[in-house]
matplotlib code that plots the C-alpha trace (Angstrom):
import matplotlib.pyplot as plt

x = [0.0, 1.5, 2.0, 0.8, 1.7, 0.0, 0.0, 0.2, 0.0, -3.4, -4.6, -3.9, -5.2, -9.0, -9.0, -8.4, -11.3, -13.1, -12.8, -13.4, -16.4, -15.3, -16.9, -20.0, -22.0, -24.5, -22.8, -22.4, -18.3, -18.1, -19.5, -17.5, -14.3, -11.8, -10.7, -7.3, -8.5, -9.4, -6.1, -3.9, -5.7, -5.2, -1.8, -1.2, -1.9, -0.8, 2.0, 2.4, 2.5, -1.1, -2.0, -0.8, -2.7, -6.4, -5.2, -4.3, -2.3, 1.4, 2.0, 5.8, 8.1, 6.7, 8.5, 7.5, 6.2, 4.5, 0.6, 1.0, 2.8, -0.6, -3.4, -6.9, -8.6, -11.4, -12.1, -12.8, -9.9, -12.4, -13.9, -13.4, -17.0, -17.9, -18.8, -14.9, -13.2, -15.6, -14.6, -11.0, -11.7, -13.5, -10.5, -7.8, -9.7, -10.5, -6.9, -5.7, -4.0, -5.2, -2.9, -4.8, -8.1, -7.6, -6.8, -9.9, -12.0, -10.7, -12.0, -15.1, -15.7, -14.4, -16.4, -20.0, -19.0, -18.7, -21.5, -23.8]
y = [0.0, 3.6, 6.0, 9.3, 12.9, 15.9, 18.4, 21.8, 23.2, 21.8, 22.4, 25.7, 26.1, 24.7, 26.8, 29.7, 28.6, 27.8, 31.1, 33.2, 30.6, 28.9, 25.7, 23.3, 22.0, 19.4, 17.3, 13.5, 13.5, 10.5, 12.7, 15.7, 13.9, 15.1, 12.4, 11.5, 13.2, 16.3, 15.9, 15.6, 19.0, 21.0, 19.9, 21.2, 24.9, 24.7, 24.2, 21.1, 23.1, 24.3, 21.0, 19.8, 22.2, 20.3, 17.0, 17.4, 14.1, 13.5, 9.9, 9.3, 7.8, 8.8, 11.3, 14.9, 16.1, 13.1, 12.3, 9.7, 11.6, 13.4, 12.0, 13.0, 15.3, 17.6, 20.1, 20.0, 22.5, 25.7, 25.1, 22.5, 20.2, 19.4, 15.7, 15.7, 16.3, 14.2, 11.0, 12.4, 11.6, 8.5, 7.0, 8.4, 6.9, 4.0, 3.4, 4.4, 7.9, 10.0, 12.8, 13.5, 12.4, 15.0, 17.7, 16.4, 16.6, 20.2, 21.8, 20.1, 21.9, 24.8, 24.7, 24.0, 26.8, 29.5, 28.4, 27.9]
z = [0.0, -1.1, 1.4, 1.6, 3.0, 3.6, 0.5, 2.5, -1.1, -1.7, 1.6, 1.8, -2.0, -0.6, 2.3, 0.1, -2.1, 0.7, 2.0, -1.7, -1.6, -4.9, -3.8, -5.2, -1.7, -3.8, -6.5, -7.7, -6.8, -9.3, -12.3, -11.6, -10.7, -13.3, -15.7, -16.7, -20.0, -17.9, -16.0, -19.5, -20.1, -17.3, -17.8, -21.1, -19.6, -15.5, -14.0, -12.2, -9.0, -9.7, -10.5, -7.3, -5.7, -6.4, -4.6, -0.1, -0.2, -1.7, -3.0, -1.1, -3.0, -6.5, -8.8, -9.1, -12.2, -12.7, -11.7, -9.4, -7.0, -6.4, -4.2, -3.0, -5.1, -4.3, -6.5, -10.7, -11.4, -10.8, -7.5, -4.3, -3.9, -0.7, -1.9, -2.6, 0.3, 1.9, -0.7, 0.4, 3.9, 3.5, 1.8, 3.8, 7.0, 5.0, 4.3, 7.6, 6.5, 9.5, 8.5, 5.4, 6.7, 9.6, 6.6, 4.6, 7.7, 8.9, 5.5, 5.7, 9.4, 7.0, 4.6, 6.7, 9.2, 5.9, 3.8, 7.3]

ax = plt.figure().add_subplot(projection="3d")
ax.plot(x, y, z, "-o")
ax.set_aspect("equal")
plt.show()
């Protein structure tokens, strides 16, 4: 099983959309999940910094610059969705990464407390 690290990067980049209230509160996370198709995309016009910025875990041991280095998505590459980081935190707690499941679970309390 791969092991995974906090992306401060991508946590930070939620909160901030969080907070500018870039987010989607009611969607179907498995049809608004970027594809690898939507991935190669955004790729082909960001950086991969800013395409690390959508995922809150960090896949150790893989190469930067490459897609599998990048774990735990939330957002569709305009906005975070709430169904998102909670798939996030499911998984992390599912696989037993509490660090990211913590940071999952801190921008969802985010999140509910600014759209209230």
């Amino acid at each position: 099983m791969a092991s995974y690290s906090v992306n401060a990067a991508g946590v930070d980049h939620a909160r901030r959309l969080i907070e500018s209230r870039q987010y989607v509160l009611q969607s179907t996370w498995g049809d608004v999940q970027p594809t690898p198709d939507d991935e190669n995309d955004y790729l082909e016009s960001h950086t991969w910094q800013e395409y690390g910025a959508w995922h809150l875990g960090l896949t150790e041991g893989a190469d930067d610059e490459t897609k599998a280095r990048y774990a735990f998505g939330c957002g569709d590459f305009r906005r975070v969705h709430r169904m998102g980081l909670i798939a996030c935190r499911y998984r992390a707690a599912e696989w037993h990464h509490k660090e990211v499941e913590l940071a999952a679970h801190g921008l969802l309390q985010l999140l509910d407390d600014v759209s209230g």
